[in-house]
N, C-alpha and C positions, 0 to 999 in steps of 0.2 A: 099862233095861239100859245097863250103861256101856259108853261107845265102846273096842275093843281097843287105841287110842294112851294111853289115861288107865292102862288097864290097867299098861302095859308100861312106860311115860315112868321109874317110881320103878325098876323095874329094871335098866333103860339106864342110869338115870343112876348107880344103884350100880357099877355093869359099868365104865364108863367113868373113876371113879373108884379102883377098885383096880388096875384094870389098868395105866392111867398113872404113881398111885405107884410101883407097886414096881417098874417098868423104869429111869425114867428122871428125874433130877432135874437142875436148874441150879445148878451152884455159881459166887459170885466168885471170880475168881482177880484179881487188881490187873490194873484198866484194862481185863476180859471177862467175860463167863458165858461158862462154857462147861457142857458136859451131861455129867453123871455117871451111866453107863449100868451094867450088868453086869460090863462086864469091869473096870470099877477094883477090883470085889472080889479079882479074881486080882492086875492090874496094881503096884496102890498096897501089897500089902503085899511085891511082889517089889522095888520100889523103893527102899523101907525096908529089905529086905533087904541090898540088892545095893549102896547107899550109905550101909551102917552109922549108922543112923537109929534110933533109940528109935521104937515104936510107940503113935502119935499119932493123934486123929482130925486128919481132910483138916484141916477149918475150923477146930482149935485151931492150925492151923499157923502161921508169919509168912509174909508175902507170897514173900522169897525162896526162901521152900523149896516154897510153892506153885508158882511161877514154875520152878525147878527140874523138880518133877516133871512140868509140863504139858512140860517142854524135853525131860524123859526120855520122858515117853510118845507123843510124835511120833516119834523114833527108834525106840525097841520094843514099841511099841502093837500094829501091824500084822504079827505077826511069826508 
């Protein structure tokens, strides 16, 4: 009879696996990581909005404009 850790181990570890993707990732930004969570899906296209910006992924971006939106989403991140 297997032990219920051997059992359960590949489900955990799937579990812990999905779960992690889809919330949270690290992006570069020049000279940081920082963590690209949920709310960039609302934030980063209101950005692009709101400083007349072509719709880009983050990481096609150049540093400046990277740098930019980490500057804007301190300001209205929290909001």
């Amino acid at each position: 009879m297997r032990s219920l850790p051997r059992l359960f181990a590949p489900l955990l570890i799937s579990a812990a696996f999905t779960t992690g993707c889809v919330s949270h990732a690290r992006v570069y930004v020049p000279y940081d990581y920082v963590s690209w969570n949920n709310r960039e899906a609302i934030l980063y296209p209101q950005w692009e909005h709101d400083t007349h910006r072509d719709q880009l992924e983050f990481t096609l971006r150049s540093n400046t404009d990277m740098l930019e939106y980490w500057k804007w989403r301190q300001k209205h991140g929290e909001q």
